[in-house]
C-alpha positions as CSV (number, residue, x, y, z in Angstrom):
1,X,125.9,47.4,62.3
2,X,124.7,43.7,61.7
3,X,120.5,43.6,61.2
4,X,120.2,41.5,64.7
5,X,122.9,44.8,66.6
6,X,120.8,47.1,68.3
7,X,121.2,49.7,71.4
8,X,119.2,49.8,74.4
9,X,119.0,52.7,76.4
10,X,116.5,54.1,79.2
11,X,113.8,55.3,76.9
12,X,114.4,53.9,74.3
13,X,116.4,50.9,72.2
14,X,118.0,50.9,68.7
15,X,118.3,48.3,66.0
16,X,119.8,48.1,62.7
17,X,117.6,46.5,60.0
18,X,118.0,46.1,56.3
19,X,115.4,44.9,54.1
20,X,116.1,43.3,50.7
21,X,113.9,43.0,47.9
22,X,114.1,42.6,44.0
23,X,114.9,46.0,43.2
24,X,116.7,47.2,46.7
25,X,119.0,46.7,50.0
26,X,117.7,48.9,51.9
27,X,119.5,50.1,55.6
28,X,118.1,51.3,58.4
29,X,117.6,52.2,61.8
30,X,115.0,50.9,63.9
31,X,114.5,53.2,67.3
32,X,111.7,52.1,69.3
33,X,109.8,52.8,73.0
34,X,110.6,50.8,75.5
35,X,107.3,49.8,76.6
36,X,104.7,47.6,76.7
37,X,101.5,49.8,76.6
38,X,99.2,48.5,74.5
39,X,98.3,51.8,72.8
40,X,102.1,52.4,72.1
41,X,101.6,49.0,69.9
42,X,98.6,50.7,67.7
43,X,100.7,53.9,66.9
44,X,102.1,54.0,63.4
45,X,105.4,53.6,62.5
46,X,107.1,57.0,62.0
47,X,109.6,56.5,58.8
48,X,111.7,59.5,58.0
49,X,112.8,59.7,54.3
50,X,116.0,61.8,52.9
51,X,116.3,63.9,50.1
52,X,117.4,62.7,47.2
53,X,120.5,60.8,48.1
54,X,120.6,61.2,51.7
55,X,121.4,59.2,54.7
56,X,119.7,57.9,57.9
57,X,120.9,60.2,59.8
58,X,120.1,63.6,58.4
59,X,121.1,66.8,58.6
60,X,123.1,67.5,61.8
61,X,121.9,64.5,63.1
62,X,118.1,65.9,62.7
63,X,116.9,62.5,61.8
64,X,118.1,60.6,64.7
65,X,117.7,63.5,67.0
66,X,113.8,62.8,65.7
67,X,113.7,59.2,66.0
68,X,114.6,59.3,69.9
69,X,112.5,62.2,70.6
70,X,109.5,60.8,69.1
71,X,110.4,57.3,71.1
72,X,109.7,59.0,74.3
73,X,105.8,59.3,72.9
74,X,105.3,55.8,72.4
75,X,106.2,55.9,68.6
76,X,108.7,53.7,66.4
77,X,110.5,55.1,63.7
78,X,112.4,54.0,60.8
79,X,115.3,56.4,59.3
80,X,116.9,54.6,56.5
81,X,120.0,55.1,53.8
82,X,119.0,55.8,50.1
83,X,121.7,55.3,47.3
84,X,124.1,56.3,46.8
85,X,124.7,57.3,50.1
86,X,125.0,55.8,53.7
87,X,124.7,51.8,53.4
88,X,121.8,51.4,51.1
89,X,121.6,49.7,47.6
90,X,119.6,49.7,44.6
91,X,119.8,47.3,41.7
92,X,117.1,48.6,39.0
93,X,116.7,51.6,37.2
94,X,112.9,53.8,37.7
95,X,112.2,55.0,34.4
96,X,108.5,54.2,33.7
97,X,107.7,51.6,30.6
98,X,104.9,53.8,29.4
99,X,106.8,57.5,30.5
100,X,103.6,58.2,32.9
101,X,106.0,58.8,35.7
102,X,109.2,60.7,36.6
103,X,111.8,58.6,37.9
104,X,112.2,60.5,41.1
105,X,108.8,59.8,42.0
106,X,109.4,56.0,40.7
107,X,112.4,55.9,43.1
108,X,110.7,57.4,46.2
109,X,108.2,54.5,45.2
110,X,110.6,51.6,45.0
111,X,111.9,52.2,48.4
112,X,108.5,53.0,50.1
113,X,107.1,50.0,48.9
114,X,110.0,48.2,50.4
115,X,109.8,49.6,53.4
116,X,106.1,49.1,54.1
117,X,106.0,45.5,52.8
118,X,108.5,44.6,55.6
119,X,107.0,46.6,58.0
120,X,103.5,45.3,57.0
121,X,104.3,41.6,57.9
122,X,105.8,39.5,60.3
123,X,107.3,40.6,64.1
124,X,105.6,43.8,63.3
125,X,102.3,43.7,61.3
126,X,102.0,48.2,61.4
127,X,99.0,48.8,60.2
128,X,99.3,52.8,59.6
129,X,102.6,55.0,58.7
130,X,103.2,58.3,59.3
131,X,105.8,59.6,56.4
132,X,108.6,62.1,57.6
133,X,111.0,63.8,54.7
134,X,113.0,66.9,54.3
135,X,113.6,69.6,51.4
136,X,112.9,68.1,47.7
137,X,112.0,64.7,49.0
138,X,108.4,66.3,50.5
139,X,106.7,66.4,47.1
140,X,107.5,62.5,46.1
141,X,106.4,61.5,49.4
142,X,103.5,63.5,49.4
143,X,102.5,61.3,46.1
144,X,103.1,58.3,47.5
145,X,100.7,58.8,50.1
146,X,98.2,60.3,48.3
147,X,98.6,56.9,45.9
148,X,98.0,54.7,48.7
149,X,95.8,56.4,50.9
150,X,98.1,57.0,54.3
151,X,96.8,60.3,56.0
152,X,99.8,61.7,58.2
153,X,102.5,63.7,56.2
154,X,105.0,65.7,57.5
155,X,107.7,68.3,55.9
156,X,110.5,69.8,57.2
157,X,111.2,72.8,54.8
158,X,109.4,71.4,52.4
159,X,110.4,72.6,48.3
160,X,107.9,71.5,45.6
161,X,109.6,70.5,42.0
162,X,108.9,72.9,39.4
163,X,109.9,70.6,37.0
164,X,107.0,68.1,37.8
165,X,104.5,70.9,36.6
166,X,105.1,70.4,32.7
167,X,108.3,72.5,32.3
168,X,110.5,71.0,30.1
169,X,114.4,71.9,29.8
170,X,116.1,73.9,26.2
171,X,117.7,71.2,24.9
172,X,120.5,73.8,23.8
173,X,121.4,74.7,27.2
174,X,122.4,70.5,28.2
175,X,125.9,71.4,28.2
176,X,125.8,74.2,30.6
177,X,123.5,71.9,33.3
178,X,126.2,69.1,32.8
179,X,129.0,71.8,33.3
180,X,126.9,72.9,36.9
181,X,126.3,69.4,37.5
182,X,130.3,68.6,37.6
183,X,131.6,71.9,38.7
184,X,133.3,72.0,41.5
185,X,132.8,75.2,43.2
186,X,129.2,73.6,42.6
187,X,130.1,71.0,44.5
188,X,131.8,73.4,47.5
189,X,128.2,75.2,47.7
190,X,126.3,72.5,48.0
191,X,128.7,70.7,51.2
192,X,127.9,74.0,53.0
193,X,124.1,74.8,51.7
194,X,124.7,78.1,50.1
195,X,122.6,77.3,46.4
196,X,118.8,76.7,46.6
197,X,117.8,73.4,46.2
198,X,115.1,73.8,44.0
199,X,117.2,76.0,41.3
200,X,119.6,73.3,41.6
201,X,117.5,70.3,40.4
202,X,115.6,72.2,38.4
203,X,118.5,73.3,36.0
204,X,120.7,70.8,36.4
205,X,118.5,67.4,35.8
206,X,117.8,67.3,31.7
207,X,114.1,66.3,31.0
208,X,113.0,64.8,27.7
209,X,109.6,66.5,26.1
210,X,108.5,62.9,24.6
211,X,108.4,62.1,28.8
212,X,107.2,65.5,29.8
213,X,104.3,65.0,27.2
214,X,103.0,61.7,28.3
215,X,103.4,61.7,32.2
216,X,100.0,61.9,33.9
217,X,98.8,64.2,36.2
218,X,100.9,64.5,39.5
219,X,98.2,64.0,41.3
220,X,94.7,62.6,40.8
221,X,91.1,62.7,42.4
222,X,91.3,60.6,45.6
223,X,88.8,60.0,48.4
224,X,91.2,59.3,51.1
225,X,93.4,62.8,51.5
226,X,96.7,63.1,53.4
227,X,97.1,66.0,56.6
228,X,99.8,67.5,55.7
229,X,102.4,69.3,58.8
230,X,104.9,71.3,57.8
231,X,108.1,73.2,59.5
232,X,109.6,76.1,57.9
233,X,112.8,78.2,58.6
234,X,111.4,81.9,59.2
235,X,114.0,83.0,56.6
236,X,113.5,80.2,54.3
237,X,113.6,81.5,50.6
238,X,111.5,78.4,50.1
239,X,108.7,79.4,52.4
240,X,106.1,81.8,50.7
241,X,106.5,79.5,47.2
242,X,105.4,75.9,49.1
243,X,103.2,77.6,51.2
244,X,101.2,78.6,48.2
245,X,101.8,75.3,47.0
246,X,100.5,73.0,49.1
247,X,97.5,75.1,49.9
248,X,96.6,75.1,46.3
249,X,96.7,71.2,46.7
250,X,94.0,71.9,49.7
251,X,91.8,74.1,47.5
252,X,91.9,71.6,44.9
253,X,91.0,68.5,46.7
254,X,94.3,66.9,47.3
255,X,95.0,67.4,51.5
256,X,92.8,67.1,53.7
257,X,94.9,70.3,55.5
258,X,97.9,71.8,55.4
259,X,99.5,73.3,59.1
260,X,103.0,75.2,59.4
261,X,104.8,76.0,61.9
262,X,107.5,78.4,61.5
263,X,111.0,78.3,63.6
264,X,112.5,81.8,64.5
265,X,115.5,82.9,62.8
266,X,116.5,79.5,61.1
267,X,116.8,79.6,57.3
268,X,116.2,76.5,55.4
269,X,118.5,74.1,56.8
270,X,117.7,74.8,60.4
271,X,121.8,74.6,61.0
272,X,121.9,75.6,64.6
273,X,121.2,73.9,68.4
274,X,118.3,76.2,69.4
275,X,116.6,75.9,65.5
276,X,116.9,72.0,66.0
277,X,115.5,72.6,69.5
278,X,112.6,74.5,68.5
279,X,111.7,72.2,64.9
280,X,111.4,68.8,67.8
281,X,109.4,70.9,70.2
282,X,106.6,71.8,67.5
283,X,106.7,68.6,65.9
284,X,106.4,66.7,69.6
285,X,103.7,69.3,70.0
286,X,102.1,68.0,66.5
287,X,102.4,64.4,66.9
288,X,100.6,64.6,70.7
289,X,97.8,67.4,69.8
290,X,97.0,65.2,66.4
């Protein structure tokens, strides 16, 4: 889809829009309201943000199942590629001159800050954004609001990274997380979301002590705090660990809030019509209550 392409349908129309900068080709889809109201023009834009190396489209097709849903309340949202997958690029590496920062966080960074530039300026001047992201990219999102002071978060089975919390990896056991990392029944599992996520990045990414040791806290004191919405699987492994989680962040000044929602019978993935059903309806019930 060329950047000037877009879709119009009853409710809604559709546009594809990539945004180069220095570090990044971003793609993305644009789905907006039709309509002129003038408090439809004040909402922020809604941009929903994969995990890890995801695409614009999600999960089952959660993301643009989202973006249309949301439309029909007067809000725009963004759903975009990150590398290496879908149609997005990236032509810099994240690792921090001083080691104050892990390079996930510096990648969620790059492409937020590419995003919100373009956003910022020109045909369409947002002035506010609310963030959307799923599974391990919650917790790098989270930061990157919390860094510049944007106050709508919301998680879809959200999974905090235990490796951001001053673990550090045996150095003896390298080999055997390079021997997961190219295994292929590893690979099998992870097409049809039978490993847990967190276990998965946790053993399998190396970190170096020097970094571990330098890196700054996560997350500072701030005076502008993030309300955070989540949506959890009832039989999400994950559940009971974030939940404790991000309420710690409450208790110690970080959010502002932190309100779940939990959807009957689904698991962490929310694979299924009715789970998919029932995650819009509380998030459409969120977004017009908030």
């Amino acid at each position: 889809m060329m950047k000037n392409s877009s879709l119009i349908l009853e409710k809604f129309k559709e546009q594809g829009v990539r945004i180069n900068s220095i570090s990044h080709s971003i793609f993305g889809i644009l789905t907006s309201p039709i309509c002129s109201d003038e408090k439809v023009s004040k909402k922020p834009l809604v941009v929903l943000i994969p995990a890890i190396s995801g695409t614009r489209i999600g999960p089952q097709r959660i993301f643009v199942e989202i973006a249309r849903d949301v439309a029909t309340l007067g809000y725009s949202c963004y759903r975009m590629d990150m590398a290496a997958a879908g149609d997005a690029m990236e032509y810099s590496s994240y690792e921090s001159e001083n080691n104050q920062e892990h390079p996930l966080i510096l990648w969620y960074k790059g492409y937020l800050d590419a995003v919100t530039s373009y956003f910022s300026k020109g045909d369409y001047s947002y002035r506010d954004y609310i963030f959307l992201s799923i599974s391990l990219g919650c917790e790098p999102v989270l930061k990157y609001a919390v860094d510049n002071s944007y106050t709508q978060v919301i998680f879809l089975s959200p999974t905090y990274m235990d490796y951001v919390e001053k673990k550090t990896v045996n150095k003896r056991n390298v080999r055997s997380y390079y021997y997961k990392l190219f295994n292929k029944e590893t690979w099998i599992k992870l097409i049809h979301f039978q490993l847990n996520w967190k276990n998965i990045f946790r053993n399998i990414i190396p970190k170096r002590k020097k970094f571990i040791s330098k890196r700054k806290p996560l997350f500072e004191s701030i005076n502008i705090k993030p309300q955070v919405f989540s949506i959890f699987g009832e039989l999400d492994k994950e559940f009971e660990d974030s939940k404790t989680y991000w309420n710690k962040l409450v208790e110690s000044n970080v959010l502002s809030g932190f309100e779940y929602k939990l959807v009957k019978g689904s698991d962490h993935n929310f694979f299924g019509y009715q789970f998919k059903k029932d995650l819009k309806l509380a998030l459409k019930h969120w977004l017009t209550s908030s």
